[in-house]
C-alpha positions as CSV (number, residue, x, y, z in Angstrom):
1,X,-85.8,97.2,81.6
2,X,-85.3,100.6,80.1
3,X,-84.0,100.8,76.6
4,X,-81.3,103.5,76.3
5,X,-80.4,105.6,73.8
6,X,-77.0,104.2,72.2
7,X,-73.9,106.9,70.2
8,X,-74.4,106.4,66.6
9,X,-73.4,102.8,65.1
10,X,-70.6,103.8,62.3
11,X,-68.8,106.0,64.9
12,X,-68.9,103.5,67.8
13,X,-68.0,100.8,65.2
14,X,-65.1,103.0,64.0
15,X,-63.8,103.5,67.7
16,X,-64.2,99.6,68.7
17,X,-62.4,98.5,66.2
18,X,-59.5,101.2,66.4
19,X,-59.0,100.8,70.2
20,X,-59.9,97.0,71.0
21,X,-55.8,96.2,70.0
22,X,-54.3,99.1,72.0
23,X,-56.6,97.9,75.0
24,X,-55.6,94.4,74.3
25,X,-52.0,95.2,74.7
26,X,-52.7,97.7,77.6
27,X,-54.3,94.7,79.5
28,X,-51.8,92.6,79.0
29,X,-48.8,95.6,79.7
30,X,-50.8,95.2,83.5
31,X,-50.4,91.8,84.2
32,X,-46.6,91.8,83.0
33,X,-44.7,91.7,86.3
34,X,-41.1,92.6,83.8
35,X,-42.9,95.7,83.4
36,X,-44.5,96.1,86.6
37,X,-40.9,96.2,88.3
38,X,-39.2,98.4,85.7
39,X,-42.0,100.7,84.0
40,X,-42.8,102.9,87.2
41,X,-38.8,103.6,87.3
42,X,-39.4,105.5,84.1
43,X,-39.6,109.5,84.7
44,X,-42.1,110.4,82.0
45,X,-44.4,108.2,83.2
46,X,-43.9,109.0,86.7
47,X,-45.2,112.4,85.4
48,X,-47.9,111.2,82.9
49,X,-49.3,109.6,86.3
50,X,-49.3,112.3,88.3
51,X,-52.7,113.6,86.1
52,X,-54.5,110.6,87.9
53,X,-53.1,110.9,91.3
54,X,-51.8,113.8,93.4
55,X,-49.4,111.7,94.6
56,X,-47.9,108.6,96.5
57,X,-48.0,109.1,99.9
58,X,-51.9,109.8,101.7
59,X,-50.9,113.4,102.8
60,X,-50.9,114.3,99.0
61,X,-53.9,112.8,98.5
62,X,-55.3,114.4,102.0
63,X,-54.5,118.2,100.5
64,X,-56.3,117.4,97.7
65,X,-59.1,116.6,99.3
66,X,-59.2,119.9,101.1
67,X,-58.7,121.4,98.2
68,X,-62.4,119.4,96.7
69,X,-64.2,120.1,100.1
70,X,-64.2,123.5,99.8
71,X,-65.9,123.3,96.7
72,X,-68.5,121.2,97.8
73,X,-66.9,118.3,96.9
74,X,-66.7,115.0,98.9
75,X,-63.8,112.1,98.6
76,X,-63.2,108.7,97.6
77,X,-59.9,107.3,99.1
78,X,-57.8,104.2,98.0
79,X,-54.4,103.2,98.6
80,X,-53.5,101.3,95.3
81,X,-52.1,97.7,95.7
82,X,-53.8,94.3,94.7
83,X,-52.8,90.3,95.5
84,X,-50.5,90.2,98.1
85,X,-48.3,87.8,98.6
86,X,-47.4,88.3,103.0
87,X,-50.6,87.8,105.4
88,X,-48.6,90.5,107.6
89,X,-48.9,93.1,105.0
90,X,-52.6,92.8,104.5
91,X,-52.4,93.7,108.6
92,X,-50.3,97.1,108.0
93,X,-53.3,97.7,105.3
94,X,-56.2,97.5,107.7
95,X,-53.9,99.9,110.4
96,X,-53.4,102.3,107.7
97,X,-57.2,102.4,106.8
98,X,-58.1,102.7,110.3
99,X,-55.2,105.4,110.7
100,X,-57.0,107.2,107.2
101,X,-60.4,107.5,109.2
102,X,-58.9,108.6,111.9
103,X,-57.2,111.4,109.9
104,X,-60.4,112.3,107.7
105,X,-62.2,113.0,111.1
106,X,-59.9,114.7,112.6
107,X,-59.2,117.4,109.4
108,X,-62.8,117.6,109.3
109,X,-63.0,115.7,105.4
110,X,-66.0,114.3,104.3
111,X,-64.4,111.5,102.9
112,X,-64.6,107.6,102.7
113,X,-62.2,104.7,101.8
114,X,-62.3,102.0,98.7
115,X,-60.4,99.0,99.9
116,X,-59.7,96.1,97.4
117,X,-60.0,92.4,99.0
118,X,-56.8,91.4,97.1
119,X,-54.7,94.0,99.3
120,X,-56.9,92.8,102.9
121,X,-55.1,89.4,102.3
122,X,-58.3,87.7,100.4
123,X,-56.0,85.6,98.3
124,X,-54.1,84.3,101.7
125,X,-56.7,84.0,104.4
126,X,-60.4,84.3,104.2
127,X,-61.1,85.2,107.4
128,X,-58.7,87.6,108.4
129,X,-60.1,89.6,105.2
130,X,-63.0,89.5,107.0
131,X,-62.1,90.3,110.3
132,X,-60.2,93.6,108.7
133,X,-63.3,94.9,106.6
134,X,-65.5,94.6,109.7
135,X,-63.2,96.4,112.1
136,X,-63.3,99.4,108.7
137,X,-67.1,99.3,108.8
138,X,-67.6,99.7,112.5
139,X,-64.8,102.3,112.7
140,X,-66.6,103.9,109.6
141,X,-70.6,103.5,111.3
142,X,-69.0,105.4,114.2
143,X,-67.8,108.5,111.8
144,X,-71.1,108.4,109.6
145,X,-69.4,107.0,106.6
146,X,-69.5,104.0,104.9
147,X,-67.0,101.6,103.7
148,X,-66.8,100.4,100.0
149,X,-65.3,97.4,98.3
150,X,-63.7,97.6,94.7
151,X,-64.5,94.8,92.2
152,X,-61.8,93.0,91.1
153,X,-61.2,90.9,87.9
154,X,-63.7,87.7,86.9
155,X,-61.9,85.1,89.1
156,X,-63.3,87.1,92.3
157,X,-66.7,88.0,91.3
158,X,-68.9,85.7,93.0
159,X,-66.7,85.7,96.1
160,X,-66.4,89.3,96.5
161,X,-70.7,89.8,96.1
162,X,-70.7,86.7,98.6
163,X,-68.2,88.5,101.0
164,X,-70.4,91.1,100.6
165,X,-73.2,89.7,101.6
166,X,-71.9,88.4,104.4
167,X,-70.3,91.7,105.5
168,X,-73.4,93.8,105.0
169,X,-75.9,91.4,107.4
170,X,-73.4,92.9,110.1
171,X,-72.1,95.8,109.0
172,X,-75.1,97.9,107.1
173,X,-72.8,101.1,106.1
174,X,-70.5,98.8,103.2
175,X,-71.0,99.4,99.5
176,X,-69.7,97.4,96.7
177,X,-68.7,98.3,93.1
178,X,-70.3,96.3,90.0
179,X,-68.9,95.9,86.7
180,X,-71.6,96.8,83.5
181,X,-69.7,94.8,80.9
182,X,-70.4,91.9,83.3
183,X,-73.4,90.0,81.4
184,X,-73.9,88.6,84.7
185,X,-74.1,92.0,86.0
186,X,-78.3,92.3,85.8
187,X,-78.7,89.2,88.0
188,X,-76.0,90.4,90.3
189,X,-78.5,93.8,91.1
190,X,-81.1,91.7,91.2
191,X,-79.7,89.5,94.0
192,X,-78.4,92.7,95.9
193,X,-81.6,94.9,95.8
194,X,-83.3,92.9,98.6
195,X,-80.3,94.1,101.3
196,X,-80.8,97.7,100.3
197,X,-77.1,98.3,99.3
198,X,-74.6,100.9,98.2
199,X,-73.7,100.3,94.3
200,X,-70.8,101.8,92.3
201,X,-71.2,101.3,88.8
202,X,-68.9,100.8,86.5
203,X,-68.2,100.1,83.1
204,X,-65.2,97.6,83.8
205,X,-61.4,97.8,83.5
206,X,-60.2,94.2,83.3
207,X,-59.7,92.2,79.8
208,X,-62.6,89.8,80.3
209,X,-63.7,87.2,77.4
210,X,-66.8,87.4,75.1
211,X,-68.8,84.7,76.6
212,X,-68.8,86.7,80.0
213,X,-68.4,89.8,79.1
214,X,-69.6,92.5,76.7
215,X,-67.4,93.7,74.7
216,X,-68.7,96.2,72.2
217,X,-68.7,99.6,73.6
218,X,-72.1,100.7,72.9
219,X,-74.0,97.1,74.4
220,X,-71.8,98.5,77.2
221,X,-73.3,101.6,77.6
222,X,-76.8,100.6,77.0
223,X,-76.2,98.0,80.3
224,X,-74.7,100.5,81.9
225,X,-77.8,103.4,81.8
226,X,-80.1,100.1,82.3
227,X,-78.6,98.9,85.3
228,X,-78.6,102.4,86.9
229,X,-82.2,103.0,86.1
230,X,-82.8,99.5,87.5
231,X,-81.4,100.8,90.8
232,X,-83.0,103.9,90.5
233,X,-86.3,102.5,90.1
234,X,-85.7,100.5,93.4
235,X,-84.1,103.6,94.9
236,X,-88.5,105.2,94.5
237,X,-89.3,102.6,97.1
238,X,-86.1,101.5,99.2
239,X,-82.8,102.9,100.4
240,X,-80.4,102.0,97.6
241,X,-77.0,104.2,97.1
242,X,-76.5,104.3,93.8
243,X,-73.0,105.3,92.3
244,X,-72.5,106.2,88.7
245,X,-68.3,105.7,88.6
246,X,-68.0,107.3,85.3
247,X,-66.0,109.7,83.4
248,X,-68.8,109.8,80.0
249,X,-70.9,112.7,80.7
250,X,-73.3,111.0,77.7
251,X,-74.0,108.7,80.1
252,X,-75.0,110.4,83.4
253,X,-77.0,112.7,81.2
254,X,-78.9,109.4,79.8
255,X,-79.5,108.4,83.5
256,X,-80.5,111.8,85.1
257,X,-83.4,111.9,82.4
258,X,-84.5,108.7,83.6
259,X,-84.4,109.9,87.1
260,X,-86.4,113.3,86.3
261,X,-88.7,110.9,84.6
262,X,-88.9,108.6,88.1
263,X,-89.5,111.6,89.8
264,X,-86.5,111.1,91.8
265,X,-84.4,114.7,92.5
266,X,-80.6,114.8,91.1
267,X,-79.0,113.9,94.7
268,X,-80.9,110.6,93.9
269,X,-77.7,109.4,92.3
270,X,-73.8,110.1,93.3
271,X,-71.7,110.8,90.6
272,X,-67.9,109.4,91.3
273,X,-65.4,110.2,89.3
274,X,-61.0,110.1,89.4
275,X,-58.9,112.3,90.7
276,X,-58.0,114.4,87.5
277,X,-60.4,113.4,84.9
278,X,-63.2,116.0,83.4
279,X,-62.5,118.1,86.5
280,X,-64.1,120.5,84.5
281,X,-67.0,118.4,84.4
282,X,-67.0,117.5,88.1
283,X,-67.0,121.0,89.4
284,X,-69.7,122.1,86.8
285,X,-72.2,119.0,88.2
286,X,-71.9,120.0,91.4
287,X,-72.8,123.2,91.0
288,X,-75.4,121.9,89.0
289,X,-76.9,120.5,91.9
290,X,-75.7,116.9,91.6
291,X,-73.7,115.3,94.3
292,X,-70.3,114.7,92.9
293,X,-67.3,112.8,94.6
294,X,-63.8,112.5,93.5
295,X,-61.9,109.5,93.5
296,X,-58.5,110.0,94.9
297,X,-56.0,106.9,94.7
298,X,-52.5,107.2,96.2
299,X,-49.8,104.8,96.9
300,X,-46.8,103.5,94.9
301,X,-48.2,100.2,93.4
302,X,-49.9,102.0,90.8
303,X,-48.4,100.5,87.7
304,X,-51.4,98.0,86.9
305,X,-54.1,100.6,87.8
306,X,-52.5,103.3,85.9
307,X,-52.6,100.8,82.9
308,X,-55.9,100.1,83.3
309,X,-56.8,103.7,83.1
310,X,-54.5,104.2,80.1
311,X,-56.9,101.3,78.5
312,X,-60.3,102.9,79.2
313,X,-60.0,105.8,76.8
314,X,-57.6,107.0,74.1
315,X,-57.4,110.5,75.2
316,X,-55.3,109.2,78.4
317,X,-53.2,108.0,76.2
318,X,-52.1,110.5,74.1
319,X,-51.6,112.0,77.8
320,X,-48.8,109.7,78.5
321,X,-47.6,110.3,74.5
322,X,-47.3,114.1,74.8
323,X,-45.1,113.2,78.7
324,X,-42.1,111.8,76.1
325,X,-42.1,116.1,74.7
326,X,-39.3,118.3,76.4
């Protein structure tokens, strides 16, 4: 395993301890269902948002995607929502994914979608989930694209990897994001390598405990650049997709020195980032010569992912702050 470089120890020490309350009560602010019906009704945050989304409805997030293709610059898709209560609705989910793919082909978008289990009816009915990610993948095969599956909180882990498995025996063109501040994260990698998948890595965005989870920022990190130099590695020998879902730059430069190092060229890695986060950063990578792809999420059921985002880093939330100024 490859021993990365880690920030300095005072300052990460400094910025653990000032943001682990905020996040705490961030966390929590998600899973409130009081302020999941009432927040989003609130106009300054209904304009804070609008820095991580182009909008609610897909043709929003469709212009914006022409807008990133002709820079270079594929697409993510994912219609926000998460643990539905109907069966039926999980079946107007699949129909609009299917109707998405349709639409990307015909605009001509090199795109793909992110569905989460949670809003395919996993929580209801198994199966049907199932029966709804395979019809995605075999419409996706047919366009050359692959279909990806968000990671969810703890309770899902080992049924979403197991879904995945399952799904990918079938269907070769899925991917599946992994958590790094998972400490079952390493063996997870280890169990996927064989099956030559498509990995998203990210650090994590759910309020896990200690004894599962890491939850110092720079042990974090140093799992983080490990596990994609693990994949990397694997990548010299095998087809493995590997998908660095990050906004720290630190970080991707950490892991494109291990890559130069594997001899392996910087389209060796994807680097996938949000819809209106270091768009600076995104358009100067790809012209760098790295592949880039932005992450657009769309939808109104954004309240507990927009929370989540608010958690990850203090600068979004000073964001939202500055939203409450005429």
């Amino acid at each position: 395993m490859v021993a990365p470089v880690a920030r300095p120890a005072a300052a990460a020490d400094g910025y653990d301890a000032a943001m682990r309350p905020m996040r705490t009560v961030l966390l929590w602010a998600a899973r409130d269902r009081w302020l999941r019906e009432r927040v989003p009704r609130l106009g300054f945050v209904r304009r804070a948002v609008r820095r991580f989304m182009p909008g609610e409805d897909v043709e929003a997030a469709l212009v914006a995607a022409e807008a990133f293709g002709r820079e270079g610059i594929p697409t993510l898709f994912t219609r926000l929502g998460e643990n539905l209560e109907v069966i039926g609705d999980a079946d107007a989910v699949a129909d609009h994914y299917l109707g998405l793919l349709e639409e990307l082909a015909a605009r001509g978008i090199d795109g793909e979608a992110s569905v989460k289990l949670t809003q395919l009816g996993f929580d209801l009915d198994e199966e049907r989930t199932f029966e709804h990610c395979a019809r995605l993948a075999q419409r996706s095969a047919e366009l050359d694209r692959e279909l990806w599956i968000d990671m969810e909180g703890s309770p899902y882990v080992e049924r979403t990897i197991a879904f995945y498995e399952r799904l990918k025996r079938s269907h070769p063109n899925v991917g599946l994001c992994l958590q790094a501040y998972l400490i079952r994260t390493a063996d997870d990698v280890q169990r996927l390598l064989p099956l030559e998948p498509s990995i998203r890595l990210v650090k994590g965005a759910y309020d896990e405990p200690a004894r599962i989870a890491y939850r110092d920022r720079r042990v974090v990190d140093a799992n983080y650049v490990a596990l994609a130099v693990t994949m990397l590695e694997a990548a010299r020998t095998q087809r493995v997709r590997v998908g660095l879902g990050t906004h720290d730059v630190d970080l991707i430069e950490q892991v494109a020195s291990h890559a130069r190092a594997l001899g392996l060229p910087r389209t060796s890695f994807e680097i996938q980032m949000l819809y209106g986060i270091r768009a600076d950063q995104q358009r100067r990578l790809a012209r760098d010569g790295y592949r880039v792809i932005d992450l657009i999420a769309y939808g109104d059921a954004w309240y507990p992912w927009y929370m989540r985002r608010l958690a990850e880093r203090p600068a979004n939330v000073l964001f939202a702050l500055r939203q409450l100024l005429p």
